[in-house]
C-alpha positions in Angstrom: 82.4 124.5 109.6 84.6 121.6 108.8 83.5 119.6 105.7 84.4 116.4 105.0 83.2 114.4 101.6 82.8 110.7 100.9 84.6 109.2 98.9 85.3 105.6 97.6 89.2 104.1 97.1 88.4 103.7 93.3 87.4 107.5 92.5 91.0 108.1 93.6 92.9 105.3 92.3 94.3 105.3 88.8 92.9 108.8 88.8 96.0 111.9 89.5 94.0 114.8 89.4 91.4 112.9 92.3 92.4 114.3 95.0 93.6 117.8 94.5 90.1 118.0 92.9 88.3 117.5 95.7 90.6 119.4 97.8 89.6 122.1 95.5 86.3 122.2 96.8 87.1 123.7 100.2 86.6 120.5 102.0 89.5 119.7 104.9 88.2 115.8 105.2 87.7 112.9 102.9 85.7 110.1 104.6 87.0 107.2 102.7 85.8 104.0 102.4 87.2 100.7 104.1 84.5 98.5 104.7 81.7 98.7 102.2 78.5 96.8 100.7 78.0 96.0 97.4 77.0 98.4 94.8 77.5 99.5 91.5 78.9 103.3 91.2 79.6 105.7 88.4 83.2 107.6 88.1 82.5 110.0 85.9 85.7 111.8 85.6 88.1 108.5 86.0 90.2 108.6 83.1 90.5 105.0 82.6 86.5 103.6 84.0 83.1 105.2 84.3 81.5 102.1 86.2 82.7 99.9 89.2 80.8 96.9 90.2 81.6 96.0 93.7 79.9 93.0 93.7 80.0 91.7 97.5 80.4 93.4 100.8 84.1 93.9 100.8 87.0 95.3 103.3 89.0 97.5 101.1 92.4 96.3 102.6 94.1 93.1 103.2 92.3 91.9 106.1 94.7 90.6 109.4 94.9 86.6 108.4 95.5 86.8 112.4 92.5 88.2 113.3 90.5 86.4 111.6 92.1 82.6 111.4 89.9 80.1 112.9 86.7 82.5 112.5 83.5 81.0 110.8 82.5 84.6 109.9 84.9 87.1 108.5 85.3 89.4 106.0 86.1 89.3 102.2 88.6 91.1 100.5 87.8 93.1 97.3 88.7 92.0 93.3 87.5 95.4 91.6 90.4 97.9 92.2 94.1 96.6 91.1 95.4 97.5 94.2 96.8 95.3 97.0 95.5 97.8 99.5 92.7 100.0 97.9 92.1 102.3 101.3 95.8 102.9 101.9 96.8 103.6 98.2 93.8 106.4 98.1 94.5 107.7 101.7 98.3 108.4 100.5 97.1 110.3 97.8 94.4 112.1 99.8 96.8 113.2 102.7 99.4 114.2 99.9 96.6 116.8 98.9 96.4 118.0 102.0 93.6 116.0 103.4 92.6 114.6 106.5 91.5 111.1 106.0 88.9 109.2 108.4 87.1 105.8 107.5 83.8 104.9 106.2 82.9 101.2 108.2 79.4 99.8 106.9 78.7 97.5 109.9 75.4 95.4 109.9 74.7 95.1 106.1 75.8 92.7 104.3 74.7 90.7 101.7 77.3 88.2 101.0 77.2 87.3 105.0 73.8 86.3 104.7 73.8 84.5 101.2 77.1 82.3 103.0 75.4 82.0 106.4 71.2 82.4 106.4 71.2 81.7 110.2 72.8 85.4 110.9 70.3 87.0 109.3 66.8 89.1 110.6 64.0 86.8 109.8 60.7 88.6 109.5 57.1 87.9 111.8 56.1 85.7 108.4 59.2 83.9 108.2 61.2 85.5 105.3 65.0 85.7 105.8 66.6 89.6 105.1 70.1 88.1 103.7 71.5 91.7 103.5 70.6 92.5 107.3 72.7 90.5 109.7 70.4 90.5 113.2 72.9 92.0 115.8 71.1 90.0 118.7 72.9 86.9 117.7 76.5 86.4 119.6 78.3 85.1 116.6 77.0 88.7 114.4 78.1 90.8 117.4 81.4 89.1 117.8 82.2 90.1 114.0 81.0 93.1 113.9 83.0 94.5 116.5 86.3 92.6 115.3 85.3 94.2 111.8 84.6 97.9 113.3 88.1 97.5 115.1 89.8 96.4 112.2 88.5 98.4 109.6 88.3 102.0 111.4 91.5 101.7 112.1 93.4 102.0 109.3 97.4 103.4 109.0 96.8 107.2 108.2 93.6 107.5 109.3 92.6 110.3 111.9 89.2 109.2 113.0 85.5 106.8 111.4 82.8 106.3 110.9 80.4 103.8 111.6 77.7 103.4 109.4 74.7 100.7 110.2 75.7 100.0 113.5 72.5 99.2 114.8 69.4 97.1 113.7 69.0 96.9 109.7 66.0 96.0 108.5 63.4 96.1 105.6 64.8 98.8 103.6 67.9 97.3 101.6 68.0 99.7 98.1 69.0 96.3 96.3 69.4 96.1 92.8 66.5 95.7 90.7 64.1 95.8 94.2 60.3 95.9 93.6 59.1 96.6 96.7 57.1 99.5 96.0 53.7 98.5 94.8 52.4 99.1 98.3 53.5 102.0 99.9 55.0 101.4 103.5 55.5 104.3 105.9 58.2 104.0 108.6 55.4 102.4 110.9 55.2 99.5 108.7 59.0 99.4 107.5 59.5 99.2 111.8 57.1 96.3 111.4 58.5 94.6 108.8 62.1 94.7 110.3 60.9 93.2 113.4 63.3 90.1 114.0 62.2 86.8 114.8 65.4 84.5 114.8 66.0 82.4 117.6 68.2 85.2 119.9 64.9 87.8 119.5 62.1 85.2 120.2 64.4 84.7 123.5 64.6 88.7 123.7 60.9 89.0 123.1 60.5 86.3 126.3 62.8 88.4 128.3 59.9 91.5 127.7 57.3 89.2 129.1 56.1 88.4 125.2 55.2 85.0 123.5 57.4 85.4 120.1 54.7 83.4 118.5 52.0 85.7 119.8 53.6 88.5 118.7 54.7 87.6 115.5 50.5 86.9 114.7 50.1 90.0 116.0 52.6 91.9 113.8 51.0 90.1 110.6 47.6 91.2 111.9 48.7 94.9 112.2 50.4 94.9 109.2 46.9 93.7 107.4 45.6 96.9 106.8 48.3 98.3 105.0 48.3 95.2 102.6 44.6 96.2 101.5 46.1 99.6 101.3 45.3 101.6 104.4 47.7 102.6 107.6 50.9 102.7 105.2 50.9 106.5 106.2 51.6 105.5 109.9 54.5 107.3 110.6 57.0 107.5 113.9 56.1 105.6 117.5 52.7 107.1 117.3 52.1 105.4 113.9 53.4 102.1 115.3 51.5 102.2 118.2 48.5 102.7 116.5 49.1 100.2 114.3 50.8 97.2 117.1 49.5 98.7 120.3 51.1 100.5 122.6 52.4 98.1 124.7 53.9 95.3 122.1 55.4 98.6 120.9 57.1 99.7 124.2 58.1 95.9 124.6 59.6 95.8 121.2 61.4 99.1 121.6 62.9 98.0 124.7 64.1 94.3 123.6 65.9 96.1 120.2 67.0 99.6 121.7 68.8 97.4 124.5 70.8 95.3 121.6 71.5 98.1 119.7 72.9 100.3 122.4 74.7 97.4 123.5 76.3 97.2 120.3 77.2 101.1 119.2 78.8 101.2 123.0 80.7 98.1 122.5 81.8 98.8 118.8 82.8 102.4 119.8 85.3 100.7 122.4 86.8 98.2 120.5 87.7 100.6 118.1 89.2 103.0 120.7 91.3 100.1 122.0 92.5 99.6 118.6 93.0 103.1 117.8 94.4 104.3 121.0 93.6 108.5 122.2 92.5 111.0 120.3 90.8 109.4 117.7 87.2 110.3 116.5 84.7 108.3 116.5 81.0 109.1 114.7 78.3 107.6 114.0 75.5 107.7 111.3 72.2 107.8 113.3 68.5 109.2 113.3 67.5 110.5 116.9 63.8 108.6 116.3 64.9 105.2 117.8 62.6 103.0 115.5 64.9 103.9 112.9 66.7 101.0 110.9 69.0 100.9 108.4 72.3 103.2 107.8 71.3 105.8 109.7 70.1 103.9 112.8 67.2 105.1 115.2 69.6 106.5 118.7 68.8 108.5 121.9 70.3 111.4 121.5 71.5 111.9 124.7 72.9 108.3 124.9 74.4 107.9 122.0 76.7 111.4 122.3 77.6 110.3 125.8 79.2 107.1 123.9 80.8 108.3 120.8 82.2 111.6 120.2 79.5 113.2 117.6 76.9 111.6 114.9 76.5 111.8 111.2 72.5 113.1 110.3 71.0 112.6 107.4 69.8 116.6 106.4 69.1 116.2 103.0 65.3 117.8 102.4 63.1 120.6 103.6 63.8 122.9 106.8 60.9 120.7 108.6 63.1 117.2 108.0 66.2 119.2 108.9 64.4 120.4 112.3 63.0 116.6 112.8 66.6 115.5 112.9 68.9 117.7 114.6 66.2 119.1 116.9 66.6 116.3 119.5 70.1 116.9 119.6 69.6 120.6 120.6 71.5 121.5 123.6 74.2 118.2 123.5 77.3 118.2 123.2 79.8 116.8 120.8 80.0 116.3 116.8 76.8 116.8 115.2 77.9 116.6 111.0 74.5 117.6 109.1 75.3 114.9 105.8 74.0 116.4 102.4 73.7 114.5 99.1 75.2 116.8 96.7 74.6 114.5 93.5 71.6 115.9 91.7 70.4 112.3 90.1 69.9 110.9 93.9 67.7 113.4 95.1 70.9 116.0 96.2 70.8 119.4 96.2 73.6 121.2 95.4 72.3 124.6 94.3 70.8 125.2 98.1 73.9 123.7 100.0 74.9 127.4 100.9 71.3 127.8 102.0 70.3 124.3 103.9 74.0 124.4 105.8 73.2 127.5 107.2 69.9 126.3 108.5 71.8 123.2 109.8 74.0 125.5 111.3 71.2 127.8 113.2 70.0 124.2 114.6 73.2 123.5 116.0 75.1 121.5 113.4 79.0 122.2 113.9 80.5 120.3 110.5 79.5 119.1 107.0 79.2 116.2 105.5 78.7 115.9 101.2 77.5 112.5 99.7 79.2 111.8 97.7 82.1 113.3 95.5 82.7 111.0 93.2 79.6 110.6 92.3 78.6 113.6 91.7 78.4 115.7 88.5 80.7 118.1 87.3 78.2 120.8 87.6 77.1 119.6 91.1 80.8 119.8 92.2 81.0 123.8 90.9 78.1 124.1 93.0 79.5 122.9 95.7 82.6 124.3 95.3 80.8 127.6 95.5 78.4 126.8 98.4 81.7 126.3 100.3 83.2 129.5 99.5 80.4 131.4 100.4 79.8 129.6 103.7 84.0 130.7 104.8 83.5 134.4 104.5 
């Protein structure tokens, strides 16, 4: 199968023996990096830095002063590599290793966007603002993102993207030095909590037959017992149903599938306008349609009938593995089965051989490793080796 790994500009730049290193491995793919949220990242083979700080929501390019003149909401350039253009200097190197090089676009998560305008971001049934999850009901957020997606996918050199969080993002954020888990909340409350209440999805709500206000006292209400620490095992639509009702559930589900498949078929054509034929377009997705966050909640059938193939997250047991790429049994198109193959985040190198043959038998046709240059140098031999075994 064909295997692509991500990769960030700075695990390449400054570094000579980068790329031919992870061509080593027996992928044919990097998925680099061009538009990317803040984070703070270990290179543990860089010969001049082990840490980067990336300390905004970045593209990792000059951005088109064109494009974006006159716009309210754009994107920022990046200060952490010494590079003019971080994505082009690392795809050069990548392609000179014999590399094919597709982009990594974060979409709707974005920190700095919300700490710079609070109006664009999902505010919560008790009023709380999520700063790192622009709502993608609101015109001005949808005009961006698809200006960004079309910009940043598109890079010289590249082959193909793709588009992470291009959907609803929610709850979940990862953020440095979060304390969020002194009550546990199962994906029926996470769906809860990432309900959206801004302005655009009170009118949305209306548009279901809802009163926003109504609704938002009745979110609060379901979400009661799992603050005196019952119901956060509710998991899926059953789970939310049980926890909202059935009906606020199906009318919730309709306002935010609507919006988000809106979006993914509108982002997907802006960035074959820009790109022109033959260029590939994925994107990272969950077939449970409640999802939120990187991997956003899709119909399966929909969503391949829109973009040419999704990224799934396959990481865990045979059961999560079947839970994912089940619903996309029988579909055509891309289906890349993603593994984390860095030991410290929960990765599991040592059974890659193992879990990408059961990804296969359930109908994955490529590979996708998180994350190479993160990984360890023993996670990398074991990768290396998983990838050898799987050719013969």
């Amino acid at each position: 199968m064909k295997t692509s790994a991500f990769l960030y500009p700075w695990d390449v730049i400054g570094d000579p023996d980068a790329a031919a290193r992870v061509a080593d491995l027996g992928v044919q793919q990097v998925t680099l990096a061009a538009a990317y949220h803040s984070t703070r990242a270990l290179t543990p083979r860089h010969p001049g830095r082990r840490i980067v700080t990336a300390e905004h929501a970045a593209v990792l390019y000059p951005p088109d002063p064109d494009r974006w003149a006159g716009q309210e909401l754009r994107p920022h350039g990046q200060s952490w590599v010494a590079s003019d253009d971080p994505f082009a200097e690392a795809a050069e190197a990548l392609t000179g290793a014999g590399l094919e090089v597709h982009t990594w676009v974060v979409l709707a998560h974005n920190s700095r966007l919300g700490a710079e305008h609070p109006e664009t971001s999902v505010v919560n049934a008790y009023g709380d603002r999520y700063p790192w999850a622009p709502c993608v009901a609101r015109p001005a957020v949808r005009a961006y993102l698809l200006a960004l997606a079309a910009e940043a996918a598109v890079r010289p050199g590249a082959r193909g993207t793709e588009l992470e969080s291009c959907g609803w993002y929610g709850f979940a954020h990862l953020h440095a030095h979060d304390k969020i888990a002194g009550v546990g909340l199962g994906d029926a409350a996470q769906y809860l909590m990432s309900l959206c209440f801004c302005p655009d999805c009170r009118t949305g709500y209306a548009g279901q037959g809802l009163d926003p206000d109504a609704l938002a006292a009745a979110v609060r209400g379901a979400l009661e017992p799992v603050w005196a620490g019952s119901g956060s095992a509710e998991r899926g639509r059953a789970g939310i149903e049980r926890l909202l009702g059935a009906d606020l559930t199906a009318a919730t589900l309709q306002w935010r599938g609507t919006v988000a498949r809106t979006l993914q078929e509108s982002a997907v054509a802006a960035v074959r306008a820009a790109a022109g034929p033959g260029f590939q377009v994925l994107l990272h997705a969950d077939p449970a349609p409640h999802r939120t966050g990187a991997n956003v909640g899709v119909d399966p059938a929909y969503i391949l009938s829109v973009a040419d193939g999704v990224v799934l997250p396959c990481t865990g047991d045979d059961p999560a593995r079947e839970a994912v790429l089940g619903p996309f049994d029988g579909h055509d198109g891309v289906l890349a089965a993603n593994f984390s193959v860095v030991t410290g985040m929960g990765g599991s190198p040592a059974t890659l051989e193992r879990d990408a043959a059961h990804a296969a038998s359930l109908g994955a046709n490529q590979l996708r490793l998180y994350h190479a240059g993160l990984a360890s140098d023993p996670d990398l031999e074991a990768v290396a080796g998983a990838l050898s075994r799987l050719r013969r």
